[in-house]
OpenMM code with the backbone's topology and positions (N, CA, C; nanometers):
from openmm import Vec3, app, unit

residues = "UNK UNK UNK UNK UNK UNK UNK UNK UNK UNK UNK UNK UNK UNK UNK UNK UNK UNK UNK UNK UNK UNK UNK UNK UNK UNK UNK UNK UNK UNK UNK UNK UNK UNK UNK UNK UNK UNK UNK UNK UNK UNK UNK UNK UNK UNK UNK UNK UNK UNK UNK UNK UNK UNK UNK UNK UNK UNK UNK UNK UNK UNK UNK UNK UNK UNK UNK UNK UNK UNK UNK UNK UNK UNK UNK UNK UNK UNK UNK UNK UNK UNK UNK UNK UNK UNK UNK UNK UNK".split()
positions = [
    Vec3(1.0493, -4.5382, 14.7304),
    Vec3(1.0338, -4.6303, 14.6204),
    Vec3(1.1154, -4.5799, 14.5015),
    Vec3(1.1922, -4.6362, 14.4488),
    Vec3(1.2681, -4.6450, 14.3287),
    Vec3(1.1716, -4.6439, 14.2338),
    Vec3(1.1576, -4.5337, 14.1312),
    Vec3(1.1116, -4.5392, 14.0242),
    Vec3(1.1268, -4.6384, 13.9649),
    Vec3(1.0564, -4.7133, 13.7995),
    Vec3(1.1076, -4.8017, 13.7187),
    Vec3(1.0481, -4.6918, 13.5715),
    Vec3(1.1376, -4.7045, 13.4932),
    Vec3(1.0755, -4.7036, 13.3593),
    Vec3(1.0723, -4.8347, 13.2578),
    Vec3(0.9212, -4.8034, 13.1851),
    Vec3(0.8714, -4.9062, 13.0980),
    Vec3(0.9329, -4.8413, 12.9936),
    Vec3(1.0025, -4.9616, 12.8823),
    Vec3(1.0677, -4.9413, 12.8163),
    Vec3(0.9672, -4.9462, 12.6752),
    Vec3(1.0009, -4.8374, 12.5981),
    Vec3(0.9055, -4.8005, 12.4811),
    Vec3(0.9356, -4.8813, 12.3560),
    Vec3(1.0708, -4.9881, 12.3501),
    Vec3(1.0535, -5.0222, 12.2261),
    Vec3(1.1514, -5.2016, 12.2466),
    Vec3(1.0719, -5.2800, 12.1805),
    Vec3(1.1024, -5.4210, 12.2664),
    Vec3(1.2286, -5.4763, 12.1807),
    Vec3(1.2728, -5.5569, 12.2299),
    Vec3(1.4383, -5.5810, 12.1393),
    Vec3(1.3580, -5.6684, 12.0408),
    Vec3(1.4260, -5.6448, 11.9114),
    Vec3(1.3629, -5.7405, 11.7975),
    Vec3(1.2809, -5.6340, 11.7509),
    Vec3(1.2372, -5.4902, 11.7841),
    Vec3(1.1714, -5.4228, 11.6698),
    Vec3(1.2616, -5.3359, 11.5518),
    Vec3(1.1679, -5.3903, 11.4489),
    Vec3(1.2415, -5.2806, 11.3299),
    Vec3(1.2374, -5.1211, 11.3185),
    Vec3(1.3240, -5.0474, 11.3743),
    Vec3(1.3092, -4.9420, 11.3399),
    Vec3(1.3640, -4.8350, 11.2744),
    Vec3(1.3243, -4.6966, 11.2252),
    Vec3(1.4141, -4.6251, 11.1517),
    Vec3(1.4254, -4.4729, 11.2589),
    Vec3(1.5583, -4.4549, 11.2664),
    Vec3(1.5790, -4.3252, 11.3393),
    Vec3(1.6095, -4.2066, 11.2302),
    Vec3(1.5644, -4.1293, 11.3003),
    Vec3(1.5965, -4.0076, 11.2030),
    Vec3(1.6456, -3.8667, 11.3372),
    Vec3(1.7915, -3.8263, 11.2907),
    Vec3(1.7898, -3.6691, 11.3983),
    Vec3(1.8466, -3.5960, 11.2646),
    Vec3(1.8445, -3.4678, 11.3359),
    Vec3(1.9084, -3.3404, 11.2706),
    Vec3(2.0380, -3.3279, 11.3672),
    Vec3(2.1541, -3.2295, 11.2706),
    Vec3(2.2610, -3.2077, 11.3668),
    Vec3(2.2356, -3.0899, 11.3017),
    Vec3(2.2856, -3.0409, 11.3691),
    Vec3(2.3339, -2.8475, 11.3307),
    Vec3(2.4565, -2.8536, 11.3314),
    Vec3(2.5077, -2.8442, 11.2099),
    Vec3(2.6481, -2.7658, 11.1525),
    Vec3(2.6242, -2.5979, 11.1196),
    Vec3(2.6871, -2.5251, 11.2155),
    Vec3(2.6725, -2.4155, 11.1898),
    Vec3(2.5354, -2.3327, 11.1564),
    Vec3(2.5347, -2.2796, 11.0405),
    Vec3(2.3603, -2.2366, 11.0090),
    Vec3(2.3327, -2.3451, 10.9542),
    Vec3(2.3531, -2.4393, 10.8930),
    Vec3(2.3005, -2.6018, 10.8313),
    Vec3(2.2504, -2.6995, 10.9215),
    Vec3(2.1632, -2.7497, 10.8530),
    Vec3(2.0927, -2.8545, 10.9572),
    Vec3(2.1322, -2.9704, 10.8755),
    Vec3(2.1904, -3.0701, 10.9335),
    Vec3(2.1838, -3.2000, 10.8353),
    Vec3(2.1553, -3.3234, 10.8928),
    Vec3(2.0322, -3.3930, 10.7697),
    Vec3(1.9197, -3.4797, 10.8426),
    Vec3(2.0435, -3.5962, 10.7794),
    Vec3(2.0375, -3.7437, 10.9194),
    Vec3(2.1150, -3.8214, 10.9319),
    Vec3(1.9666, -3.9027, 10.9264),
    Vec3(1.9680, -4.0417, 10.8886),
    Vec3(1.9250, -4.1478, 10.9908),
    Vec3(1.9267, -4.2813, 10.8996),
    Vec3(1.8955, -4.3736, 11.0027),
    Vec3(1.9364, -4.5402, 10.9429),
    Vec3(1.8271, -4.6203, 11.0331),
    Vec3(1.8524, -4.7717, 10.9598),
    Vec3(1.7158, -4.8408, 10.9875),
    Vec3(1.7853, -4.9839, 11.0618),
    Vec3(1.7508, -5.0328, 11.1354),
    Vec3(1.7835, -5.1346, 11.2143),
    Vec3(1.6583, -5.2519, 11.3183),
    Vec3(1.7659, -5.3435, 11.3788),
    Vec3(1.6808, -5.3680, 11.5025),
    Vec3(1.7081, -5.3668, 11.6433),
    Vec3(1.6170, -5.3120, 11.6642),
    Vec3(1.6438, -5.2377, 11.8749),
    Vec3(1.7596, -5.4008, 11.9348),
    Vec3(1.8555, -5.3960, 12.0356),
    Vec3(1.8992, -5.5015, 12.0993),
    Vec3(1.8404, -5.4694, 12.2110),
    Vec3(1.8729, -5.3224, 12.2542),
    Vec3(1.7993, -5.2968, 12.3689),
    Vec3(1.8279, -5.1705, 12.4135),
    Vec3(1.7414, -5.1337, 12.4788),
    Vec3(1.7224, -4.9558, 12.5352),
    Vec3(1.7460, -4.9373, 12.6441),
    Vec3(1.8432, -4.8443, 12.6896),
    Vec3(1.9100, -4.8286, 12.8077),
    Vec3(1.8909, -4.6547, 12.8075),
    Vec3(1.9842, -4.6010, 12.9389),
    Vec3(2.0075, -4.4807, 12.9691),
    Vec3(2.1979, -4.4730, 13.0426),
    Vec3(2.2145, -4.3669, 12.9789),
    Vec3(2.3549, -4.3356, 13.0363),
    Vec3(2.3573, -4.1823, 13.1103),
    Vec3(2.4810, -4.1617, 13.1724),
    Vec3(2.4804, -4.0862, 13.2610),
    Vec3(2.5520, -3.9522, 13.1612),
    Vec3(2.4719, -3.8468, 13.1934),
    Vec3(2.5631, -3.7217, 13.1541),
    Vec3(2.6415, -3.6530, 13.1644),
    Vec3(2.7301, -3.5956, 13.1092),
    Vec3(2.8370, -3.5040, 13.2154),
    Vec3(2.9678, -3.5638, 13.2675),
    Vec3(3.0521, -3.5124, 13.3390),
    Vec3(3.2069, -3.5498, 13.3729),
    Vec3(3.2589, -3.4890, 13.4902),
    Vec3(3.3330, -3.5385, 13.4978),
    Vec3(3.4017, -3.5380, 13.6763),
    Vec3(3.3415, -3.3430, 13.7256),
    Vec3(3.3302, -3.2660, 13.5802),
    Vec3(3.2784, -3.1209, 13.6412),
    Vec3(3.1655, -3.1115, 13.6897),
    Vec3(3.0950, -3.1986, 13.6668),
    Vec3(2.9650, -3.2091, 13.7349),
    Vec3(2.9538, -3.2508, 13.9258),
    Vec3(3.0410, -3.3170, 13.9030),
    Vec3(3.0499, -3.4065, 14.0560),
    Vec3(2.9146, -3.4658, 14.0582),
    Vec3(2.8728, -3.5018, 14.1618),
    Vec3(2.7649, -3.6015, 14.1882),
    Vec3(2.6384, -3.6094, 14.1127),
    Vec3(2.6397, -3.4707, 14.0667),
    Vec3(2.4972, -3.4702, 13.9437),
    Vec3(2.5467, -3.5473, 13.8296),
    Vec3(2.6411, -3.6212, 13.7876),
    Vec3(2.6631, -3.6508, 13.7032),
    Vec3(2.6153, -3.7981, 13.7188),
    Vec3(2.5633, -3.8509, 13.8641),
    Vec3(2.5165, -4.0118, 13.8371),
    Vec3(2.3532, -3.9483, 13.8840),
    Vec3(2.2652, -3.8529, 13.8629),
    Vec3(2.1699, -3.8033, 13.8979),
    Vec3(2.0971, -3.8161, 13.7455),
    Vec3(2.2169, -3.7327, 13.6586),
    Vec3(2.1383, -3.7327, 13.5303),
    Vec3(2.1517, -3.7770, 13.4134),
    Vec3(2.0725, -3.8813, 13.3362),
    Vec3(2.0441, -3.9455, 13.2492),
    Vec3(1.9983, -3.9233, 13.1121),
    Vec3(2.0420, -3.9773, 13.0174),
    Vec3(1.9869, -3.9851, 12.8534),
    Vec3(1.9519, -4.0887, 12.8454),
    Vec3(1.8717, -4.1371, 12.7346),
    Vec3(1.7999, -4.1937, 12.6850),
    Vec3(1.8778, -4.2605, 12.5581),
    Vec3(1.9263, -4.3634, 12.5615),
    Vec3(1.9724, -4.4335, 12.4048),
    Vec3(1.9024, -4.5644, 12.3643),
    Vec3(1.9464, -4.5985, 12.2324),
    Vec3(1.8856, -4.7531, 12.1742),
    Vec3(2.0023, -4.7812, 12.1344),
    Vec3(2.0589, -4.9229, 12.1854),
    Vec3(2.1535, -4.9617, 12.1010),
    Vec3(2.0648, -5.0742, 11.9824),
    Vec3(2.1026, -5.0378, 11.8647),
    Vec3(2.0296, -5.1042, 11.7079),
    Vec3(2.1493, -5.1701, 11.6047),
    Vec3(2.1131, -5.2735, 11.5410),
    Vec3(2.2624, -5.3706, 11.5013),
    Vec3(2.1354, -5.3643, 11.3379),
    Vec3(2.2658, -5.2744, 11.2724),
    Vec3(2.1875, -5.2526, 11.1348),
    Vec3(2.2093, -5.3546, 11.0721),
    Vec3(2.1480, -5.3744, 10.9074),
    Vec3(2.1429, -5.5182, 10.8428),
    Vec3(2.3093, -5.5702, 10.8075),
    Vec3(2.4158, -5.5010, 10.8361),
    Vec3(2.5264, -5.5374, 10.7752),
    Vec3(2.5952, -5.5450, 10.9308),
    Vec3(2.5576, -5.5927, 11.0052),
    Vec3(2.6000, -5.6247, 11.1101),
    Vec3(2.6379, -5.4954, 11.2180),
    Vec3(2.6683, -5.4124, 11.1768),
    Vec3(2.6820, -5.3286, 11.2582),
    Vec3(2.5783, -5.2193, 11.4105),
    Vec3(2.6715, -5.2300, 11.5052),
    Vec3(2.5942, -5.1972, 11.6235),
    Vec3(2.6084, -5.0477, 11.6502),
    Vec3(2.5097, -4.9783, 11.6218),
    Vec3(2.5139, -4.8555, 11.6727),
    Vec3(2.4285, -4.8122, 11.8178),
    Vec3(2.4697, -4.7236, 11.8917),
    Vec3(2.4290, -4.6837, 12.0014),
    Vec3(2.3694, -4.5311, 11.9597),
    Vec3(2.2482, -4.4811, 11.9771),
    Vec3(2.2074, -4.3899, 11.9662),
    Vec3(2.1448, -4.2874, 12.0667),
    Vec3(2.1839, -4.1724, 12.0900),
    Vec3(2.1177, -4.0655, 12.2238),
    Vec3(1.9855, -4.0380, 12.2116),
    Vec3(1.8960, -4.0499, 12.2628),
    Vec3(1.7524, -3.9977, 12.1621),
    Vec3(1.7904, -3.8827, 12.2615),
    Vec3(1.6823, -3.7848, 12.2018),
    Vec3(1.6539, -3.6726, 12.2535),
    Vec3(1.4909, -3.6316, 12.2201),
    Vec3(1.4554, -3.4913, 12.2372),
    Vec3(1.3155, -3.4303, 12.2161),
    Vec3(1.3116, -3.4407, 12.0536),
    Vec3(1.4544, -3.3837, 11.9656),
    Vec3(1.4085, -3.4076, 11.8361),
    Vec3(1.4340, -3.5416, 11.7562),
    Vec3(1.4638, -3.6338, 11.8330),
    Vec3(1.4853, -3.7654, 11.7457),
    Vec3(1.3488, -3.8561, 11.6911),
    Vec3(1.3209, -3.8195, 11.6310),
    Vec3(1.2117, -3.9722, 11.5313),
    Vec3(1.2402, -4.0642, 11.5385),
    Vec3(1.1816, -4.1791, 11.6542),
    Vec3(1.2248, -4.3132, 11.6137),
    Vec3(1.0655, -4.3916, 11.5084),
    Vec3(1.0695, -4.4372, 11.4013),
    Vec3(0.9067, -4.4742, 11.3830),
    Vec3(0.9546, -4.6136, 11.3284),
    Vec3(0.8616, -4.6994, 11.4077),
    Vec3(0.8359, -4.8357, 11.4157),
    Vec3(0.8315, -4.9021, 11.2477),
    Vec3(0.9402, -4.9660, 11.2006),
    Vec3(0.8614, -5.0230, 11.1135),
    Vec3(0.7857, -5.1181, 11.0993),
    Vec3(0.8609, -5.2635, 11.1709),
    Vec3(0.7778, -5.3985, 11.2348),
    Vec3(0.7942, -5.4400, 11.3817),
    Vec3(0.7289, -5.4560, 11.4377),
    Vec3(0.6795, -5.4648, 11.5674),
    Vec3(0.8137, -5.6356, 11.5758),
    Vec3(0.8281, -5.6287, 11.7225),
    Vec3(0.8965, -5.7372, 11.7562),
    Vec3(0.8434, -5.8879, 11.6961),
    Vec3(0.9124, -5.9820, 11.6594),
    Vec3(0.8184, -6.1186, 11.6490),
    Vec3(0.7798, -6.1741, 11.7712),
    Vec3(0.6553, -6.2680, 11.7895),
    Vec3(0.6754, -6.3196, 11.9020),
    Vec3(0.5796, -6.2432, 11.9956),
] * unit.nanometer
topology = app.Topology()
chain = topology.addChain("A")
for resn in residues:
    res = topology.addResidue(resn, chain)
    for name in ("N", "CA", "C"):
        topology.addAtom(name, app.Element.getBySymbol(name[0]), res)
């Protein structure tokens, strides 16, 4: 049986992401507010991987902020996504 995953956040919700990057010893907090289009997973890694590379998966949201723009985002363990309004509907 093929796994399925239930998807944690429905297209049409408002949300705000927040990550850290590490520059060097600096941590610098990024994040922006949008709405989910939809939540997918992509594959990791490059031809050095060979076949583990369609094995293993990330986690993204692509989100189309208020000025039209579409960003695609990686979540990870430290990314904050927190709900602001729930989907309509």
């Amino acid at each position: 049986m093929i796994p399925t995953r239930t998807p944690k956040y429905t297209p049409g919700t408002q949300v705000r992401v927040v990550q850290f990057v590490r520059v060097g010893h600096r941590r610098w907090k990024t994040q922006f507010e949008g709405v989910v289009e939809r939540e997918g997973r992509r594959p990791v890694g490059g031809i050095e991987m060979g076949g583990k590379a369609s094995a293993i998966h990330q986690s993204t949201l692509q989100i189309r902020r208020a000025d039209g723009e579409i960003t695609v985002v990686a979540l990870d363990e430290n990314t904050e996504v927190d709900v602001l309004a729930p989907a309509a509907g």
